[in-house]
C-alpha positions as CSV (number, residue, x, y, z in Angstrom):
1,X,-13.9,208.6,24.5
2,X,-14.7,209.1,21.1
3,X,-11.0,210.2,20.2
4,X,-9.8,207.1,21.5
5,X,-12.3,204.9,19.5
6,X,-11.3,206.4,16.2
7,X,-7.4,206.4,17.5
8,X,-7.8,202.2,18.2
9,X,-10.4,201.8,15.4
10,X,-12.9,200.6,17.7
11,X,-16.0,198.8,16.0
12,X,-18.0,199.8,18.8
13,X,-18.2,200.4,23.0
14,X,-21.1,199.3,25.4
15,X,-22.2,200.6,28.8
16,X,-24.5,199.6,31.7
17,X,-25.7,199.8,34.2
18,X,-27.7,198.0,36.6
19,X,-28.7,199.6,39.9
20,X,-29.9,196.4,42.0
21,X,-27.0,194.5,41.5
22,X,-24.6,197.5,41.4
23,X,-23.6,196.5,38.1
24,X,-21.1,199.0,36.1
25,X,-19.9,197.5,32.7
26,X,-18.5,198.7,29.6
27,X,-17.5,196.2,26.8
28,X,-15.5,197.1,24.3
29,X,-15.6,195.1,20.8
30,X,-13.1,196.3,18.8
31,X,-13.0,194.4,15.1
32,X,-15.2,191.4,14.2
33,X,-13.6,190.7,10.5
34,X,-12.8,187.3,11.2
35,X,-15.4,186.3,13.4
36,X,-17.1,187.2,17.1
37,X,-15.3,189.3,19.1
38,X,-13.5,187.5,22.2
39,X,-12.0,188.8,25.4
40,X,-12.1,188.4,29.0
41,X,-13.9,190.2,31.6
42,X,-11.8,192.2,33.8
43,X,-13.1,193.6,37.7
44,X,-11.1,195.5,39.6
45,X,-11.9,198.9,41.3
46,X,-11.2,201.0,38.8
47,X,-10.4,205.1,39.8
48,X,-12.7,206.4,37.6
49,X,-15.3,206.1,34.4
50,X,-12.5,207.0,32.1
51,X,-9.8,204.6,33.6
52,X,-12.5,201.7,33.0
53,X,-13.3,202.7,29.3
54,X,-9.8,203.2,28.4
55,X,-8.9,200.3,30.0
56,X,-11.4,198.3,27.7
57,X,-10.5,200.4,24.7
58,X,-6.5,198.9,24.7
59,X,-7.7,195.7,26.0
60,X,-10.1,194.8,23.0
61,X,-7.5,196.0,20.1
62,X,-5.0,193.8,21.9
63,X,-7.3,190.9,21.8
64,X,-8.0,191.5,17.9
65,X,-4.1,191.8,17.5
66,X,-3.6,188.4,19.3
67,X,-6.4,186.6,17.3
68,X,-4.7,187.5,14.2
69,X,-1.5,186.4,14.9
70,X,-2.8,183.3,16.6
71,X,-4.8,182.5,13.7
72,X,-8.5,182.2,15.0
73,X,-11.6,182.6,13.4
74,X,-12.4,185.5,15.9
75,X,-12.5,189.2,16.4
76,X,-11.5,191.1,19.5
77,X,-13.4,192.4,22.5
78,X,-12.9,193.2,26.4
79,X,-15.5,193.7,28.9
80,X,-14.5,195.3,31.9
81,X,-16.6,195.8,35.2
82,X,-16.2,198.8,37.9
83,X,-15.4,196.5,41.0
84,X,-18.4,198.2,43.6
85,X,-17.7,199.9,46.6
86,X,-18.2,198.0,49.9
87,X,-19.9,194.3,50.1
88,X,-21.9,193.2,47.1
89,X,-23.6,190.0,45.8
90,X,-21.1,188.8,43.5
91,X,-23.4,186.2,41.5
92,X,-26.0,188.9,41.7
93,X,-23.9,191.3,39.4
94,X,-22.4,188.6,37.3
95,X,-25.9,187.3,36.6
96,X,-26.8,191.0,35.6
97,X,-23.6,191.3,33.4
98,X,-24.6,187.5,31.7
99,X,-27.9,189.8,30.7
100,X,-26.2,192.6,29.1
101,X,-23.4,189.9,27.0
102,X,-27.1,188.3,25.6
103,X,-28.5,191.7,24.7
104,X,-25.4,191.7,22.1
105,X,-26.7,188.9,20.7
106,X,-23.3,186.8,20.0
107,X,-21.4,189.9,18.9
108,X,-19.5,189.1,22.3
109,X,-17.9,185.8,24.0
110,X,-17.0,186.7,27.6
111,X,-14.4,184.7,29.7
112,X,-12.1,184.9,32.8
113,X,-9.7,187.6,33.3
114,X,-7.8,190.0,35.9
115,X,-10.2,189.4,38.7
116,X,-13.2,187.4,37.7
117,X,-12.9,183.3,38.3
118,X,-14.7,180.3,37.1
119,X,-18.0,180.8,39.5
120,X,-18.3,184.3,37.7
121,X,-18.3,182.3,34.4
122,X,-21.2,180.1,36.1
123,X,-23.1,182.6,36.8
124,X,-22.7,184.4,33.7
125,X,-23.6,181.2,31.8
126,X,-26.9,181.1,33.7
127,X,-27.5,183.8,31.8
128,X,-26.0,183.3,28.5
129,X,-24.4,181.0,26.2
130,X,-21.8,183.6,25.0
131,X,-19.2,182.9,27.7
132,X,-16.3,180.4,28.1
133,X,-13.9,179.4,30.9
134,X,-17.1,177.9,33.1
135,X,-16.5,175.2,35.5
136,X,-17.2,172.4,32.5
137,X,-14.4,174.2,30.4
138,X,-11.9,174.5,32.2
139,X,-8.9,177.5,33.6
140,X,-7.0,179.2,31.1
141,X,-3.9,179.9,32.9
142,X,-2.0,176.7,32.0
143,X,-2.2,177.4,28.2
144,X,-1.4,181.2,28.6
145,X,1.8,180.0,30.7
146,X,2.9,177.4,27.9
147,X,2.4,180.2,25.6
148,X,4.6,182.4,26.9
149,X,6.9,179.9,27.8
150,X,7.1,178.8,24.0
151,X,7.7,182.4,23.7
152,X,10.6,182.7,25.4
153,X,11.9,179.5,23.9
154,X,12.0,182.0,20.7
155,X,13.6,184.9,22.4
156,X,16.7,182.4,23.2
157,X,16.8,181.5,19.4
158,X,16.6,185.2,18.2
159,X,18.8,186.7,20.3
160,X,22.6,186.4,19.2
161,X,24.2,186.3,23.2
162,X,21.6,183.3,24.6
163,X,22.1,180.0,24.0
164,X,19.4,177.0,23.2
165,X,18.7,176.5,26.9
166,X,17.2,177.6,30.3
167,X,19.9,176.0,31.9
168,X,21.5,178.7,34.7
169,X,19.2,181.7,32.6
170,X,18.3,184.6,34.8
171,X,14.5,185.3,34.9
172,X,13.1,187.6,36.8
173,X,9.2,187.4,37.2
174,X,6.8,190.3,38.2
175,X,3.7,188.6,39.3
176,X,2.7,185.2,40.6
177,X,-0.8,185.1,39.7
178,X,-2.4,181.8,38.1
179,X,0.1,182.4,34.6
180,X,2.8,183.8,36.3
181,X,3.8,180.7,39.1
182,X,2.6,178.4,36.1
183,X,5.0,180.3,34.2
184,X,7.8,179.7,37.2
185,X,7.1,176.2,37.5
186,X,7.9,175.7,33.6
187,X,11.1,177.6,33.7
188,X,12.1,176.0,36.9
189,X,11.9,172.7,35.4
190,X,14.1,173.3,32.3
191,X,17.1,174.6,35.5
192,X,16.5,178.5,35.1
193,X,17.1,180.9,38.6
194,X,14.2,182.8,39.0
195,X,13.6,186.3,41.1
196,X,10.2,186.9,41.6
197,X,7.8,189.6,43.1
198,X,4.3,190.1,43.9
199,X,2.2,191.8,46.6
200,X,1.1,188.1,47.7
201,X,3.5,187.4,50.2
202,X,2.3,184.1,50.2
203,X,2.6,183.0,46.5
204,X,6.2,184.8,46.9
205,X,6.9,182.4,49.6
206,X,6.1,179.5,47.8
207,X,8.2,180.2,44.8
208,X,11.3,180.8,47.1
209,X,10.5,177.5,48.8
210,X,9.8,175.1,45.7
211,X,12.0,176.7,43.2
212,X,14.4,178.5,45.0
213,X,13.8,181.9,43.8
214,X,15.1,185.5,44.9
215,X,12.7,187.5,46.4
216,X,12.8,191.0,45.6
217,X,10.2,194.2,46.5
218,X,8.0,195.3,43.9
219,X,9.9,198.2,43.1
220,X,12.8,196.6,43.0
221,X,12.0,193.6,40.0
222,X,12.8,196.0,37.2
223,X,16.6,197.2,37.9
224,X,17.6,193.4,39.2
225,X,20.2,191.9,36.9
226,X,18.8,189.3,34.9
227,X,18.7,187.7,31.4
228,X,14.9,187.7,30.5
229,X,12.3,190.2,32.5
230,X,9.0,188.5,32.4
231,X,6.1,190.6,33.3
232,X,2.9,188.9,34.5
233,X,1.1,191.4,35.5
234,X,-1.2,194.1,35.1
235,X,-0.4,196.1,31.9
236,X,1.6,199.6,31.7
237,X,4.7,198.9,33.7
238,X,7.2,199.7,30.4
239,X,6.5,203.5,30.3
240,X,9.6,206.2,30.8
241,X,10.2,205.7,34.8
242,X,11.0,201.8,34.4
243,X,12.6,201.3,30.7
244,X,15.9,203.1,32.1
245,X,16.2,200.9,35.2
246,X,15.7,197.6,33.5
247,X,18.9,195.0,33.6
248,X,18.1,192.8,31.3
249,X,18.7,191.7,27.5
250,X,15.4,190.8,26.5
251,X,11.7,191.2,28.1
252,X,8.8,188.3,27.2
253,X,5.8,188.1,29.7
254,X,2.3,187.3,30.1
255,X,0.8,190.7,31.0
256,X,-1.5,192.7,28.7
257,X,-0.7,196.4,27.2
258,X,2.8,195.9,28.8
259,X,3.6,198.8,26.8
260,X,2.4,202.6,28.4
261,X,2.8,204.0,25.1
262,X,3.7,203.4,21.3
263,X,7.0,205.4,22.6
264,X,8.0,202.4,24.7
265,X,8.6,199.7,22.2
266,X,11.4,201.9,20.1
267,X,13.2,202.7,24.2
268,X,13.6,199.5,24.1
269,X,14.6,198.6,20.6
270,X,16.9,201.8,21.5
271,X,18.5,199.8,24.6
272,X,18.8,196.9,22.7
273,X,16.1,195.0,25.0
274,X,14.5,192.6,23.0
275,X,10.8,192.8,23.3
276,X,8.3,189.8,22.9
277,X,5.1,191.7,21.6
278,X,2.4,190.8,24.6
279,X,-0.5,189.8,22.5
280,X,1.8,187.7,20.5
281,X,3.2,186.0,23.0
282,X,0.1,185.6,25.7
283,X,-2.1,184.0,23.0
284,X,-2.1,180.6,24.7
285,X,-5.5,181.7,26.9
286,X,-7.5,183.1,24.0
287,X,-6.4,179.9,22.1
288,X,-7.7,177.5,24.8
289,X,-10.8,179.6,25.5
290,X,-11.4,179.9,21.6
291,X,-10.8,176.1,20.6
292,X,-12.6,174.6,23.8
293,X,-15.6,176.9,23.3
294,X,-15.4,175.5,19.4
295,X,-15.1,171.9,20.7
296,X,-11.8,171.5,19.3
297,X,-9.2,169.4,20.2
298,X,-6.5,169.3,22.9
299,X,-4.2,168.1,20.5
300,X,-5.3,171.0,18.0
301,X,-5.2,173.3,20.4
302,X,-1.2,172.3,21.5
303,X,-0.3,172.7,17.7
304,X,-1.9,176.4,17.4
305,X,-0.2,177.2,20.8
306,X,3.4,175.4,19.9
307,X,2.8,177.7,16.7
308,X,3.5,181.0,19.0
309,X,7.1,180.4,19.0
310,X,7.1,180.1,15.2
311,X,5.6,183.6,14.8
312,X,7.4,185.5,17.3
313,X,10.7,184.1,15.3
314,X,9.2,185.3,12.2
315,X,8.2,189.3,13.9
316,X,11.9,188.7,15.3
317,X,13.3,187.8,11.5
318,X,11.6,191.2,10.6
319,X,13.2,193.3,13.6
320,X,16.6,192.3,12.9
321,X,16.1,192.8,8.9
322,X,14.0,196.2,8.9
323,X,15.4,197.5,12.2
324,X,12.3,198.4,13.5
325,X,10.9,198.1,16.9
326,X,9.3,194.4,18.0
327,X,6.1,195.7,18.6
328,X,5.5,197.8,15.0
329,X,6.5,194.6,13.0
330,X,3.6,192.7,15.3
331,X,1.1,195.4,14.8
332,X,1.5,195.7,11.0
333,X,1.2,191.8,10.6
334,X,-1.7,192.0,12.8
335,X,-3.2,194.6,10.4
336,X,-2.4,192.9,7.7
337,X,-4.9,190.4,8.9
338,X,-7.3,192.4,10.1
339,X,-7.5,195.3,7.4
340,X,-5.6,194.0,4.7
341,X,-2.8,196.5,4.7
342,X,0.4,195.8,3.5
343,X,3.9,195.5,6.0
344,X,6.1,198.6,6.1
């Protein structure tokens, strides 16, 4: 653990535990130059201790990454929670986890993620002001989708064989959660065939019937044929086993730590993939949760998430110019920000 704090330059990590509510939480705050550290809370059954804390390790640089580039007045964090084993009161152990985000005293803000929903956010707020994403603020998801959507708007600009529209574009879609079908419906609008997967059956389903999309099985989403691969899932599905299969000229998605490893992005620069650097281009959520928990403006807010296209043609500008990997070129602007080193 303490390895892969120095390795991600970790301010600090947090655990608890409560044993009434069953409550097993680490949060991870990873930089707080610019301001408090913001990130979701994550609950899913996690394997093991490790697999939670790394988890929250990756998650929280990633979030200081995409505050950077985004432009907010905030630092990074991630709080993740150990899903218990068999039935459990859910407002019970989000109450206790609204305890332990006070104890840090505003170090943390807390808001949705993989798992958790807007009543979590209630209950947490019974407990603590340092939360977002409660039932008077309102879902994330849309913003994240325009974000990445804006996103790929850029990837048709910076790469040399797209042209300026969606029109008749391949994209293929792993994962129809709240972003990803957003997400669909978007690039359905603008005329682009969609192939989409996810273990919902259901949410599959409804894609194929209101946007006439191919379903394909889960395993099968990364060697399809297709112009863009979108990943809106969870994170690490770029590693060594799925690079080689994947079909496509260019990959810009919603999910989190898309990349296994550090390895993964220069694969792909390798192949000739273009890659939209996840925290760059899945800033939308952090941007609405940031600027509604600042009382900001919706109009503000559609500027700084319009702005995502701009940057992610600038890291692309860089690529082409230094011919280096996507995701270096996003990491050394990010630290630029963050620690004041220089680009190279």
């Amino acid at each position: 653990m303490f390895r892969q704090i120095t390795e991600a330059r970790l301010n600090d990590i947090h655990l608890k535990y409560d044993e009434a509510s069953g409550l097993k939480a680490i949060v991870a705050i990873h930089n707080t130059q610019r301001g408090p550290a913001l990130g979701g809370c994550r609950i899913i059954p996690y394997t093991s201790t490790e697999d939670a804390v790394t988890d929250a390790i990756r998650l929280a640089k990633g979030m200081s990454y995409k505050a950077a580039l985004a432009g907010l007045d905030l630092g990074g964090g991630k709080s993740v929670i150990m899903e218990p084993e068999g039935p459990y009161d859910r407002e019970q152990l989000f109450r206790a986890f609204g305890q332990f985000i006070d104890e840090l005293e505003g170090r943390y803000i807390t808001a949705m993620d993989s798992g958790s929903r807007v009543s979590d956010m209630d209950a947490i707020a019974s407990q603590t002001q340092h939360v977002s994403c409660t039932s008077s603020s309102g879902n994330p998801a849309p913003s994240t989708a325009l974000g990445v959507y804006k996103g790929i708007q850029a990837t048709l600009k910076a790469h040399p064989e797209f042209g300026s529209s969606l029109k008749g574009m391949t994209v293929a879609v792993q994962g129809l959660g709240n972003v990803g079908f957003a997400l669909c419906q978007l690039l359905h609008k603008d005329g682009a065939k969609l192939i989409v997967t996810d273990i919902n059956e259901q949410k599959v389903q409804q894609c194929v019937q209101e946007f006439g999309a191919t379903a394909v099985g889960a395993e099968d989403i990364y060697s399809v044929p297709c112009d863009i691969f979108s990943p809106c899932g969870l994170g690490g599905i770029l590693n060594e086993n799925t690079i080689h299969q994947l079909q496509c000229a260019a990959v810009a998605g919603s999910a989190n730590n898309q990349l296994l490893t550090p390895e993964c992005g220069q694969w792909l620069f390798d192949r000739g993939i273009l890659y939209a650097p996840d925290y760059l281009i899945n800033a939308g959520g952090l941007i609405f949760v940031a600027m509604t928990h600042q009382g900001q403006s919706q109009n503000e807010m559609n500027h700084r998430i319009n702005a995502i296209e701009d940057t992610l043609l600038q890291v692309f500008r860089y690529e082409q110019q230094r011919q280096s990997p996507s995701s270096l070129i996003a990491d050394h602007m990010a630290e630029v920000l963050l620690y004041g080193e220089q680009v190279g």
